[in-house]
N, C-alpha and C positions, 0 to 999 in steps of 0.2 A: 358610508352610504353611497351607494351607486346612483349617480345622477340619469335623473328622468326615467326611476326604474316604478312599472307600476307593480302596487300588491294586493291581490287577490285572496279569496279562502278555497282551500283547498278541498276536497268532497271532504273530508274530514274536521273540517271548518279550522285547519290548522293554517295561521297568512304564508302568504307566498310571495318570492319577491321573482319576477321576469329578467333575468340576463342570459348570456350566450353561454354555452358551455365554456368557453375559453375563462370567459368572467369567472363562473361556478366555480371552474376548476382554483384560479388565483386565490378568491374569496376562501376558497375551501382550507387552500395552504396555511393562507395567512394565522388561520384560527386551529392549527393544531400543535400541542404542545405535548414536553416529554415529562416526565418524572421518576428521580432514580433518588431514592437516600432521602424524601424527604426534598431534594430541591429540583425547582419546577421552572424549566425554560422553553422558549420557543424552537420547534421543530427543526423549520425549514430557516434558512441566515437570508435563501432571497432564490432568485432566478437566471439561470446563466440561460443564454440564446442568442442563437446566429438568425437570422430571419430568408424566410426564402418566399415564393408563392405559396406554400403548403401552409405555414403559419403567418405570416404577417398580419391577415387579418384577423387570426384568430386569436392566439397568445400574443402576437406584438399587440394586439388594439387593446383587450385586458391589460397588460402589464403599464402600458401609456396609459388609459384611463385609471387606474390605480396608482398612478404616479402623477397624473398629474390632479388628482382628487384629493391626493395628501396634500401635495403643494399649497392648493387650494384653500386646506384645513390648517395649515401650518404645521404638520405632522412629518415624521419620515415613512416612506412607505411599507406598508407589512410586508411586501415581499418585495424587497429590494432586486433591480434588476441589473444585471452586469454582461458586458456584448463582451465575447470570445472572439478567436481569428481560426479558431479550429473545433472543431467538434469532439472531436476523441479528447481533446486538450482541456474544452470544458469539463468532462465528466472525471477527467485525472483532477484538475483541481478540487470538484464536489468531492472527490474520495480521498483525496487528502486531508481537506478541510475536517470531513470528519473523523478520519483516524484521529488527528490530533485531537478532536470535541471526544477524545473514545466514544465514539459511535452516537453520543446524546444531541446530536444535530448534525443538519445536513443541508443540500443546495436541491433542487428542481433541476432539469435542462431540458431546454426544447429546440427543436431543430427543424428542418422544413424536410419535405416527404424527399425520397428518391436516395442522392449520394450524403445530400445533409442528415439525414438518420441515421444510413448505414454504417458515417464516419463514426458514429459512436457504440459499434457492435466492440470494440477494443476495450473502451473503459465500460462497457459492460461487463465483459467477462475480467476486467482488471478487478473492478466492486464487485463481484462474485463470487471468485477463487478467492479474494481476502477478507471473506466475510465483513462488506462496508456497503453501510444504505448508502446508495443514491436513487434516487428519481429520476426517473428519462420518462418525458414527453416525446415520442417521435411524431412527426404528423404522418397520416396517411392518405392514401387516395381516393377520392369520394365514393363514400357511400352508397350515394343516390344512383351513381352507375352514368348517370345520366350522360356525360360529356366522355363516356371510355371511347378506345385507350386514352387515356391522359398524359402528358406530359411526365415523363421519371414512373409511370404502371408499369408492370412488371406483368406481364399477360402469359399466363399459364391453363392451355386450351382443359384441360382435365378438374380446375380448380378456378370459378371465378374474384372466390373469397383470398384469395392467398398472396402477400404482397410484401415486398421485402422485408417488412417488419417482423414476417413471421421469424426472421432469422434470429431476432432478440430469444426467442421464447427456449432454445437451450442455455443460453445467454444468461438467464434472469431467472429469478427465484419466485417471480412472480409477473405474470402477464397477463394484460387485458386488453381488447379495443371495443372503442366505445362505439359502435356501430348507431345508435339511437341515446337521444339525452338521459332518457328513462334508464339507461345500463351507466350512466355517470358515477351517484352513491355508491355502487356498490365494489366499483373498482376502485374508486378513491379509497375505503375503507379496510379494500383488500389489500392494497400495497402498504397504508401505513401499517398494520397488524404487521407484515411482512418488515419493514422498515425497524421498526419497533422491538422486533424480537430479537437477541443475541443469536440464539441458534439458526433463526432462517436465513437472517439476514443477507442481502446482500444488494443487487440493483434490482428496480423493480420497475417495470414498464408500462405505461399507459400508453396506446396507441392511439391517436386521435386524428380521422380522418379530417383532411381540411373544409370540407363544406359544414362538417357535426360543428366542429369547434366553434365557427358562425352562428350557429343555429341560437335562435331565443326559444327557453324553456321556463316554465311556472315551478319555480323552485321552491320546494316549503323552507323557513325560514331557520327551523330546527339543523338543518343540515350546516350551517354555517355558525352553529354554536361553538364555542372553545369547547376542543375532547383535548383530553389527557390523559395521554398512554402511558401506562406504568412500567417499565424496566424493573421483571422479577428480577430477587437476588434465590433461583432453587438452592434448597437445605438439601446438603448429600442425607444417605440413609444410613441410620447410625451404623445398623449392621456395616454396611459398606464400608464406612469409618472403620469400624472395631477388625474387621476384615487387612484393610490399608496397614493399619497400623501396627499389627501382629507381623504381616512381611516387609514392613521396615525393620520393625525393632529387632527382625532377625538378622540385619542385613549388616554384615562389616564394613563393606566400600558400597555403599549407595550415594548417588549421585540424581542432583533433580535439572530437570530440562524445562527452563522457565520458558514460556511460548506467548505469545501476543494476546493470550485468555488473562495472562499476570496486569501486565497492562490496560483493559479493555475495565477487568471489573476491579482496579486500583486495589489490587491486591500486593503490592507493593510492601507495606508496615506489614502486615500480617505476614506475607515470605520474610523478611528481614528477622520478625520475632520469631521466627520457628527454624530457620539456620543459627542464630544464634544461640538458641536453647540445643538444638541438634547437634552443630555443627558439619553438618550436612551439607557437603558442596555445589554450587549455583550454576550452571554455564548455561546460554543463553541462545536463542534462536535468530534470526534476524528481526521478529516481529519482535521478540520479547528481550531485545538488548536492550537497557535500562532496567530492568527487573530489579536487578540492584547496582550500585555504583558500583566502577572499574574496581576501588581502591576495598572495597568492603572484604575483613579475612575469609569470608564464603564464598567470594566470584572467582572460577576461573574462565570467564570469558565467552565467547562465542562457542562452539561443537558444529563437528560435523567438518562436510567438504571445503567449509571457509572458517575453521575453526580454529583455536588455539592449542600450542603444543600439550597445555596444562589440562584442557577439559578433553580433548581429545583420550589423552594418556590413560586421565580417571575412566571415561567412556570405556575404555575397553576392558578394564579390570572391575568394573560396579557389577555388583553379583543383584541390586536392586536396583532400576531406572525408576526415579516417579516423575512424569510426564505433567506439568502443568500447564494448561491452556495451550497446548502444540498438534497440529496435524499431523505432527512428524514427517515432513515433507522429504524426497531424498538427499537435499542437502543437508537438513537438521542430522540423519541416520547414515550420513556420506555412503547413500546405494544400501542401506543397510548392511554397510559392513564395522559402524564405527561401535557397537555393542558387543565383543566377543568372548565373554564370559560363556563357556557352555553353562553355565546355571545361571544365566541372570534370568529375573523376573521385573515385570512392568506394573506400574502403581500408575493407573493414567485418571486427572482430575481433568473435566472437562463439562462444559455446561451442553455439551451436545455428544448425544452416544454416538452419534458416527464416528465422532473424533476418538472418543474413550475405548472405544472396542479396539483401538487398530495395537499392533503388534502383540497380540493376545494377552493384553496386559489385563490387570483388574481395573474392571470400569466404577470409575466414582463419578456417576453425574450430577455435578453441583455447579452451583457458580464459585470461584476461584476459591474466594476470599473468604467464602462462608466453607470450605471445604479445611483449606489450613488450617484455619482458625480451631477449627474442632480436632483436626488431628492434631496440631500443637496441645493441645489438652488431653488428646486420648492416648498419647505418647507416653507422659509423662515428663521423669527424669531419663529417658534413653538418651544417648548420648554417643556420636563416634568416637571411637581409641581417640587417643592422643596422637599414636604413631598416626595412623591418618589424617587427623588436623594437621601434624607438619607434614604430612607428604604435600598435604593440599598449599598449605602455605609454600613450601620450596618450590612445587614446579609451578606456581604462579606466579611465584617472582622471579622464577627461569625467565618464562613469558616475557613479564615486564619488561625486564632487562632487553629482550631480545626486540621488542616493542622502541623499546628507549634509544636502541643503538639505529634501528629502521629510520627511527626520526633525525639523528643527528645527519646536520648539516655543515661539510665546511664550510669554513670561514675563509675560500679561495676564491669566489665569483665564477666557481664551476658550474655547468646548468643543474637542473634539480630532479629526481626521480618521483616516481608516483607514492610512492611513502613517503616522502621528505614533502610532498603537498600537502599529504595528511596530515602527517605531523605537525607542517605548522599552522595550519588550520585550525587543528585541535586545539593546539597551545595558545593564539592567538583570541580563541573563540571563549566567551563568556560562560559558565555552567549550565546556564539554560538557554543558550543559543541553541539554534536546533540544526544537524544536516541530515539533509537530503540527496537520495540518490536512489537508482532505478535498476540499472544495467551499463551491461563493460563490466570490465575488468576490476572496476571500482568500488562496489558491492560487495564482494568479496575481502577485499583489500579492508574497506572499513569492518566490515564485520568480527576481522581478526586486529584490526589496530587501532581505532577509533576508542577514544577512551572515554568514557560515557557517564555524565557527572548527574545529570535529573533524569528523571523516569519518561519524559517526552522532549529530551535532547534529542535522539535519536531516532528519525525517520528514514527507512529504507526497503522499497516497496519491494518485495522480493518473491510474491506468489506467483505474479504473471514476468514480473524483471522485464517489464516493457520500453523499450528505448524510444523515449520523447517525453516519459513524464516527469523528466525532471524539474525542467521548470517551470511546467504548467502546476504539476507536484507542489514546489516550494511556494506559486503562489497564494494556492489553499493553506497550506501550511501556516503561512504569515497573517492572510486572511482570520483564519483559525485565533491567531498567537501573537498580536501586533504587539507586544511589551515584548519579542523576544529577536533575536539577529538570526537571518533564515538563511544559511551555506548550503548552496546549491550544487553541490558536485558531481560534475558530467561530463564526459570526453568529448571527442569532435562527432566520432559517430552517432551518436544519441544526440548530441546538440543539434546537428542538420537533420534531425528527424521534425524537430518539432520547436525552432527558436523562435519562432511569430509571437510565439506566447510573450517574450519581453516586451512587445508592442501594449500586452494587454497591463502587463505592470505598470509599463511608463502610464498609460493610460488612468488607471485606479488609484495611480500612487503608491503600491506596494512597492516597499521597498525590503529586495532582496539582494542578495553578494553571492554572485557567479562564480564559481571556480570554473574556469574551463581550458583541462587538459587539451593540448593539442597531438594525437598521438599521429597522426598522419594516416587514419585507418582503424580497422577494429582490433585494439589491442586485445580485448578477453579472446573472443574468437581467435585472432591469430595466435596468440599461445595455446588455446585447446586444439586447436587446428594442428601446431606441430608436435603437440602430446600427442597426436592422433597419425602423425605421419603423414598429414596432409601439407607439409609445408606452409603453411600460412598462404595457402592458395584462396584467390579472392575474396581477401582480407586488407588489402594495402591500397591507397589513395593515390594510382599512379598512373600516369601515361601508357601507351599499350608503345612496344617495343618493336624493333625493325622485324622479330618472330612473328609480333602479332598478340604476343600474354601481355597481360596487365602486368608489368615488371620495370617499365622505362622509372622516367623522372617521377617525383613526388608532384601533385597537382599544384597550382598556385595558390592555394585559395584563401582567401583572408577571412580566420573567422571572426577577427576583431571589428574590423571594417563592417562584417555583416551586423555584428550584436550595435554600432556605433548608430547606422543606417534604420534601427529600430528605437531607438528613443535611449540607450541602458549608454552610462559612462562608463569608460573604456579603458581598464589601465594594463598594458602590456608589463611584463615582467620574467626575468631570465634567471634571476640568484634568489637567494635566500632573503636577503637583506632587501631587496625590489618589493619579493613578495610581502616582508612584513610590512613595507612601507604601505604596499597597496590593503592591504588587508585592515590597519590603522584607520585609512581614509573611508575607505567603504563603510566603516564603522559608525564613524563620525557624521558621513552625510544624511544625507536625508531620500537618495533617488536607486535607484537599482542600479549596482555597479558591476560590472564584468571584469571579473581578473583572467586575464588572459596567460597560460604557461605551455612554452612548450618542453617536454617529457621525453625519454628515452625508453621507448615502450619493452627495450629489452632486460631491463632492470629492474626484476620481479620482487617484491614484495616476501617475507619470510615464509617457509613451507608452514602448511598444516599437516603434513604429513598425515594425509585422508587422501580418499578417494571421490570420484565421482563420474556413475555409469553412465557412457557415452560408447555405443558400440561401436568398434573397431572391423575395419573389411576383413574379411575371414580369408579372403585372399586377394594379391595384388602381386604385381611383376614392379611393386615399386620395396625397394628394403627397410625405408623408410617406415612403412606400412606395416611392413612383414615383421620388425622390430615392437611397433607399439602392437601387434595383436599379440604378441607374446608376453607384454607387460599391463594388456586386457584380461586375458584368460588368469593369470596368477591370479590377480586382482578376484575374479570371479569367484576361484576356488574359496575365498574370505566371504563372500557374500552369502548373507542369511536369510532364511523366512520368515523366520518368528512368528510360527506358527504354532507353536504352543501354549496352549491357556496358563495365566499363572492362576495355580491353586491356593 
């Protein structure tokens, strides 16, 4: 109940209750819920927001009176609010939080007009390109006009209406501003529809000028009833099925490419039951690693540009790809060269036809689970040779093997390589601990070694590979998953993008475990850089030299000291035997703890022996140059269209 709110009848004689939009908007959140399977939970987990002049009074006076109304009530509040130290960083945690909810809840974020909205143009198009609701409140610039230019207007003599917000609106899958209270309903109704749906999915923006937000309006009281939005499971089309299932069962080497769709609609038992009845090989995308455990006889791993030797190998010889829940992004298809069967054909399952049309495969549009499920049945007894079940088993335990040897560690007190942190991470780490990681070099690295024991062990954001979310990332993640240990894995580059966020941990009490490589610089980059013939040119964390290049000494810079300076315990470590100690502790505690390593960035991690298109200068007086475009073009000549329909 909103205190000192009066209620009215509406011309419709329907009551009405008077608060400010900011209220409306709160009030609105708080009462909407989801339902998938039969179970029914709340939407939104709460409110993240940095406050500026644009909202303070609006969303910050909402979120305090709703907070301290519960107080009040002895209640906790419906939409719980939690203060960020960065904006893009709030909306990386919303979208984390709910990858791991797979998509059935999510966070709000509200920000004040001008550079504080802007900062979250990032995790917009982060929740977007990965198909993940969030809600962004931006504030914007009044309305009423009355007091323009305003402070942080953006004054375009051609356009009065136009204001940096509009830059959300490629951004988001859904945009609106609230220009008048009366356009409130129907943006709120728009966004969650959009929020709500698998296929649309993604971030979705209400723009709210700062004087509206203020504004008291006679709200009918219908608007603030509990809705509950249902999460279809679409039934494929039998025909489509019957279709699917005819160019499997023709197929000798088919191979399925389990994608972030496997995970989203817990399609997990049903893949499991239908490789084991097939015996039809698993390899996995970054969204969709867990699809099945490392150790299961149908996983051979990761595919693609950060693939495994095992999936990769299958990848080129499967005369049938089926495609589940995948974009087929160009790492999953390493530039679309990792398919190279002149007769292979695509079997693409996916609950949104954008996705299922692509490499001219046959489109089955269902949701995941319910698509398996029915091809497991429409299959029958088909079944892969034997000789192929052992190829699949030998060159996965090739893998393993060469997985196994990445990991060992002497037993000399030598320093440690960026696989040997994985490794003992992994081994360290509990089945359903979860890691986390964004970009660098590290993403990569886990995708092909990370050995992947639950179906939301493994988080690693890889559509935008945006460097800072990591641990604003893991703290959604934990947010998300508080029974589980949240490994943060992140290099120095991406840490000094965005490490404020452990302020917000310390703050909340999230307690997450830091890995933090110290490479001296950007390791991924500086390896593509000298794949590229660009010498790992500004890429290194250095002094500029008596020339004047960035080449002199390494910088000083302590990234221990900075994570220490922020609230997060601080364990440095050098060996093996350091890190497991550290790794124990951080276990055992109870606060976010930073393990601190530093790494020899020239000690690469196993080939995948893949590719990945990164154009090369066509021409250069350096040989360097001259060399890697001669090792672009081969490349090239491999590269496909897949532009043919499978019949």
């Amino acid at each position: 109940m909103v205190s000192k709110a009066s209620v009215f009848k509406s011309p419709h004689n329907e009551p009405t209750v008077r608060l400010t939009v900011a209220q409306a908007v709160v009030r609105f959140l708080a009462n909407q819920y989801i339902e998938r399977d039969g179970e029914r939970s709340r939407f939104f987990a709460g409110c993240f927001g940095i406050f500026g002049h644009g909202n303070v009074a609006g969303m910050g006076q909402a979120l305090l009176q709703a907070e301290v109304e519960a107080q009040q009530a002895g209640t906790e509040p419906a939409l719980r609010y939690v203060l960020g130290r960065n904006e893009q960083a709030m909306v990386h945690t919303a979208a984390a939080y709910t990858r791991q909810k797979d998509r059935l809840q999510t966070w709000a974020v509200t920000a004040s007009i001008g550079p504080g909205s802007t900062n979250m143009l990032t995790g917009a198009a982060l929740a977007t390109i990965n198909r993940l609701p969030v809600l962004l409140l931006p504030s914007d610039t009044f309305a009423t006009r009355v007091s323009a230019p305003v402070l942080q207007d953006l004054e375009q003599p051609h356009d009065n209406e136009l204001t940096v917000n509009d830059a959300f609106k490629p951004l988001s899958r859904f945009f609106d501003r609230v220009w008048r209270p009366e356009q409130l309903p129907s943006a709120l109704i728009g966004a969650m529809r959009v929020l709500t749906d698998p296929v649309e999915t993604g971030a979705a923006t209400i723009a709210l000028p700062q004087d509206v937000q203020a504004e008291a309006f006679d709200w009918p009281e219908s608007l603030f009833a509990e809705r509950t939005w249902h999460v279809a499971r679409p039934l494929p089309e039998r025909a489509m099925i019957a279709r699917a299932a005819e160019i499997i069962a023709s197929a000798r080497r088919p191979l399925i490419v389990a994608g972030g769709g496997v995970i989203y609609s817990g399609a997990n038992d049903a893949l499991t039951a239908f490789v084991e009845q097939t015996g039809i090989p698993v390899s996995e995308t970054q969204a969709g690693k867990g699809s099945l455990p490392f150790d299961h006889p149908q996983a051979v791993g990761a595919v693609g540009s950060t693939g495994t030797t095992a999936a990769n190998a299958l990848a080129a010889e499967a005369d049938v790809v089926i495609g589940i829940g995948t974009r087929y992004s160009d790492f999953t298809s390493a530039s679309r060269t990792a398919f190279n069967n002149p007769d292979v054909r695509f079997v693409n399952i996916n609950v949104a036809s954008f996705d299922a049309v692509k490499q001219g495969g046959l489109s089955v549009v269902a949701d995941a689970r319910e698509a398996i499920e029915a091809l497991t049945e429409a299959l029958g007894d088909y079944s892969v040779s034997d000789d192929y079940r052992s190829r699949t088993t030998e060159l996965a335990q090739e893998w393993d093997d060469t997985v196994t040897a990445a990991y060992r560690v002497e037993d000399d007190g030598s320093a440690l390589n960026q696989s040997q942190v994985i490794g003992l991470a992994n081994t360290l780490s509990e089945p359903r601990d979860v890691v986390v990681c964004a970009a660098g070099s590290m993403p990569g690295d886990l995708h092909k070694l990370w050995r992947t024991r639950d179906r939301k062990g493994y988080h690693v954001e890889y559509g935008y590979s945006c460097m800072g979310y990591e641990i604003a990332g893991g703290i959604g993640v934990k947010m998300a998953a508080p029974d589980r240990d949240v490994f943060v894995m992140v290099g120095d580059g991406s840490y000094l993008m965005m490490a404020t966020e452990l302020a917000t941990a310390v703050q909340e009490g999230v307690k997450i475990i830091v890995v933090l490589v110290q490479n001296h610089g950007f390791a991924s980059i500086g390896s593509l850089s000298e794949s590229l013939g660009s010498q790992r040119f500004g890429t290194s964390y250095r002094y500029r030299d008596q020339s004047g290049r960035l080449a002199g000494d390494k910088l000083p810079v302590d990234l221990a000291a900075n994570a220490a300076s922020l609230g997060a315990e601080v364990i440095k470590v050098t060996t093996g035997a350091e890190f497991t100690d550290a790794v124990k502790v951080a276990k055992a505690g109870e606060h976010t703890t930073v393990i601190h390593v530093e790494t020899d960035p020239m000690i690469y991690a196993p080939d995948s022996q893949s590719w990945w298109d990164v154009p090369v200068s066509q021409t250069s007086t350096l040989a360097s140059t001259q060399e890697a475009y001669e090792t672009y073009a081969e490349w090239k000549k491999v590269q496909r269209p897949y532009t043919k329909p499978t019949e």
